[in-house]
N, C-alpha and C positions, 0 to 999 in steps of 0.2 A: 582686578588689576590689569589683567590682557587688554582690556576694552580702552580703559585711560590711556594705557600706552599706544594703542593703535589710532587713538583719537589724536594725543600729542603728535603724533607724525605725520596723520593726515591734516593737521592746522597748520604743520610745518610746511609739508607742499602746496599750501594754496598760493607759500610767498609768491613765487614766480607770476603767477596769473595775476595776481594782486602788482605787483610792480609794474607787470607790463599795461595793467588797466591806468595807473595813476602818474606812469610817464605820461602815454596819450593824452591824459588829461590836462596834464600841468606842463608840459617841455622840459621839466627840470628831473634830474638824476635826485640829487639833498632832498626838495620838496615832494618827489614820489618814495623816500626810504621813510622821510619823519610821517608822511601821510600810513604809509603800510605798517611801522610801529604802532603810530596810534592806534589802528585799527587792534592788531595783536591787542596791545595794553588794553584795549576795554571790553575784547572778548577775555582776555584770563579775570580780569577785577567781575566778571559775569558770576552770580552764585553757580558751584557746581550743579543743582538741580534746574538752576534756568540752561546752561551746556545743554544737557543730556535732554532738555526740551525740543532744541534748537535741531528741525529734520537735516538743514545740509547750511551744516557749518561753512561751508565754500561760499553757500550765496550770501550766509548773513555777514562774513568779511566785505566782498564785495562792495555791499548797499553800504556798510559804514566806511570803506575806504572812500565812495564814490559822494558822501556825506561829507566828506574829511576833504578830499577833493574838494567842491562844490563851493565849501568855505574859502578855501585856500584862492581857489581863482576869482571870488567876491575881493579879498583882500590884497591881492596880486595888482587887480587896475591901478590901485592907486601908487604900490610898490613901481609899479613898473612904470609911472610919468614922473618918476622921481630919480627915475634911473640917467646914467649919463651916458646918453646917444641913444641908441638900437637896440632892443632886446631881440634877443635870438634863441631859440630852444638850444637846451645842450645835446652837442654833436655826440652821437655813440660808435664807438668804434666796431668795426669787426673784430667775430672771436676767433679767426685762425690763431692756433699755436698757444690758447689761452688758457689752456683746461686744467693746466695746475694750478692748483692751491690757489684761485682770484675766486671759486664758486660762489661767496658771498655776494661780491660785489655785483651791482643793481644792474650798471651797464652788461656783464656776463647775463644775468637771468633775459636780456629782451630779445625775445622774436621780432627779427629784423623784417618786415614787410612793407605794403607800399605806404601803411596809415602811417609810418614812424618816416618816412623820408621828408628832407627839411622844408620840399615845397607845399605836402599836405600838413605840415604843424603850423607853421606858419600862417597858411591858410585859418587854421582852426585856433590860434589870436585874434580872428578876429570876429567870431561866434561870440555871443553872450553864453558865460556859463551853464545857462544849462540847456542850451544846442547845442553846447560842445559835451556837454554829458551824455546827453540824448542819443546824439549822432556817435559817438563814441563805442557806447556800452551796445545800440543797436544794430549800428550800420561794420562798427568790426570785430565786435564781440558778441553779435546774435542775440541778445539778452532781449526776454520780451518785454512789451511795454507795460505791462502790469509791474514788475518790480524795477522799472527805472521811475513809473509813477509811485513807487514807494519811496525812492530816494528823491527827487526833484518837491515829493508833496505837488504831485496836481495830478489830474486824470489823464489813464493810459491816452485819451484822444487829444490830451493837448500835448504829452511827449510825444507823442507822433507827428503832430506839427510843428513842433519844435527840432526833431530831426528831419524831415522835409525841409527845412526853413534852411536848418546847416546847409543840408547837402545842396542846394542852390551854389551855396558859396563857393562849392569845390569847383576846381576848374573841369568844363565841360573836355571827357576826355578826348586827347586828339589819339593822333595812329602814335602807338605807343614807342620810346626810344628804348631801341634791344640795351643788355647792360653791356654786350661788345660794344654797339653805336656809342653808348654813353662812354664808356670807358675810352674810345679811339678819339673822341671829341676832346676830353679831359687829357690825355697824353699829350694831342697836341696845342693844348694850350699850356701846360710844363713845359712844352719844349721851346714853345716862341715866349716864354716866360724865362726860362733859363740863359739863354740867347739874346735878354731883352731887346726882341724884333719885335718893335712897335705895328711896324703894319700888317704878320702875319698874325699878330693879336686880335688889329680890327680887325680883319678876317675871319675871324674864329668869332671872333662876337657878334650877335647880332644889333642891326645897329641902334634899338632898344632897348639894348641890355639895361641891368639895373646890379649894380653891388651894393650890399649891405655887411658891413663890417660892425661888431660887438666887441666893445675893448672893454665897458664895464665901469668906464674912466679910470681905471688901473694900467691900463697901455693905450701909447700913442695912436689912435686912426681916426679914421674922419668919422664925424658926428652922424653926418646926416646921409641917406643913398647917394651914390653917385650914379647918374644916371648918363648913357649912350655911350656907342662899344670905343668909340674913338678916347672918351675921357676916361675912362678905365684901365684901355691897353697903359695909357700913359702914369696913370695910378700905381700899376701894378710894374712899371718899368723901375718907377719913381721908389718902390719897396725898394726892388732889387740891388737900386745902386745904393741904397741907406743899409745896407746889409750887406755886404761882401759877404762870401762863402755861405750866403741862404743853398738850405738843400732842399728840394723838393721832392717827396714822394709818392707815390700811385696808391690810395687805401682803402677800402672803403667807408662812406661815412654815412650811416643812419642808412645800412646795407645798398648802395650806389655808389658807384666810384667816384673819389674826391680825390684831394691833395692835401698832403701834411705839410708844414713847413715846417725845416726846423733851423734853428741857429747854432752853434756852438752845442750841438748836440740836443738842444732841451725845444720842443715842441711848442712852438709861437704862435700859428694859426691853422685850422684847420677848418678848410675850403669843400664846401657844399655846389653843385654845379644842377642848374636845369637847361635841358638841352633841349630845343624841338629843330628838324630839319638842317642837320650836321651846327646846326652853332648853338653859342652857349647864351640862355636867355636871361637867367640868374646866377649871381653867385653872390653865397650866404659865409662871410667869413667872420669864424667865433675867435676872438683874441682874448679875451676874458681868461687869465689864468684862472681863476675858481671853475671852470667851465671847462677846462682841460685835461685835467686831473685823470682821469680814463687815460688816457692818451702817453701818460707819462710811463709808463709799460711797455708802450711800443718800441718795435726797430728789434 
């Protein structure tokens, strides 16, 4: 009986590791919980004498979450050119002040680092499924290539070229922005955003910037990027007076400082920023209420 019980509690802490592998993979909170259940559901429906086969339960979740995965983002392409506008990974909040009674919740379980910030997810939409496995399980979860070539089905040396192939994709690092830098960048674009001063905006932008706003077609915003710092400042003026008493806040979003917006109290959009050389080069804004949901705990 000891042994059962000890086993139920260490299948119970793989959730965490498990969640945090199949965000990475998918950008979605909903599609990394139903991905981690399923996995759960087909290790318990396993006969008890295949269990007690199985040397480390931990890895064999894993390979079927990253199975489970694998599927999902097969069927996700077509999901997502159906979608209306922009898709955007869902934002995660920081956990200050969060440690009561939310421990279930999926956004609590993630280790905030640099693979989950919105300009490396982003990036990695636009890998083929399994580079983004590949690069995923190897390049930030250490996993060797012999059991990502169990989950993908091809040999350890073509998952290897398949994670070489990603990592191309990622942007070659430049001198990295401290998260004061980031954070002093992002304050002062709230403030010339609060203020709507158009031209400390441009200023703060570079002047190839790029916005992408995700409304989901459930909220109002522009379909497609807007691109250069000039039509953006003006964009983001153009909220402000459509919104009297918009409040803006300093938060972190997918562990980097961002900005919440909120209206009338309830959480409207929340803003992703990539900065190099004091200005802001992107900014990643989810309005997608299904997408928010975390968010609504805040303040």
């Amino acid at each position: 009986m000891g042994t059962a019980g000890a086993s139920t509690y260490e299948i119970a802490g793989e959730r965490r590791q498990l969640i945090n592998v199949a965000y990475r993979l998918l950008g979605s909170l909903a599609e990394s919980e139903d991905a981690v259940q399923e996995a759960y559901a087909r290790w318990y429906a396993l006969p008890r004498s295949r269990q007690e086969e199985i040397v480390s339960p931990g890895a064999w979740l894993t390979t079927v979450t990253g199975r489970i995965c694998l599927d999902v983002l097969g069927s996700a392409r077509a999901r997502r050119e159906r979608y209306v506008g922009a898709w955007l990974p869902d934002p995660l909040p920081g956990h200050a002040g969060w440690d009561h009674g939310h421990g279930t919740d999926p956004a609590d379980q993630m280790v905030l680092d640099e693979s989950v910030t919105m300009a490396v997810l982003v990036v990695m939409e636009s890998m083929t499924p399994a580079e983004r496995v590949a690069f995923v399980l190897h390049d930030v979860f250490r996993y060797p290539f012999a059991e990502i070539a169990d989950i993908l089905g091809r040999t350890p040396a073509a998952c290897k070229q398949l994670a070489a192939s990603a990592r191309r994709r990622v942007p070659v690092a430049r001198a990295p922005v401290t998260a004061a830098g980031q954070a002093a960048a992002v304050r002062q674009v709230k403030q010339a955003w609060e203020t709507k001063d158009i031209a400390a905006l441009v200023d703060l932008l570079d002047p190839a910037a790029v916005m992408t706003a995700d409304g989901g077609g459930m909220v109002g915003t522009v379909l497609r990027p807007i691109e250069g710092g000039a039509l953006i400042a003006q964009y983001l003026v153009a909220i402000a007076d459509k919104a009297p008493g918009l409040e803006l806040l300093e938060r972190s979003v997918n562990g980097v400082p961002g900005l919440v917006a909120q209206h009338d109290g309830a959480v409207t959009t929340v803003a992703s920023f990539d900065v190099a050389d004091g200005r802001v080069t992107r900014i990643w804004a989810v309005r997608n209420p299904e997408k928010l949901r975390p968010w609504v705990r805040d303040g």
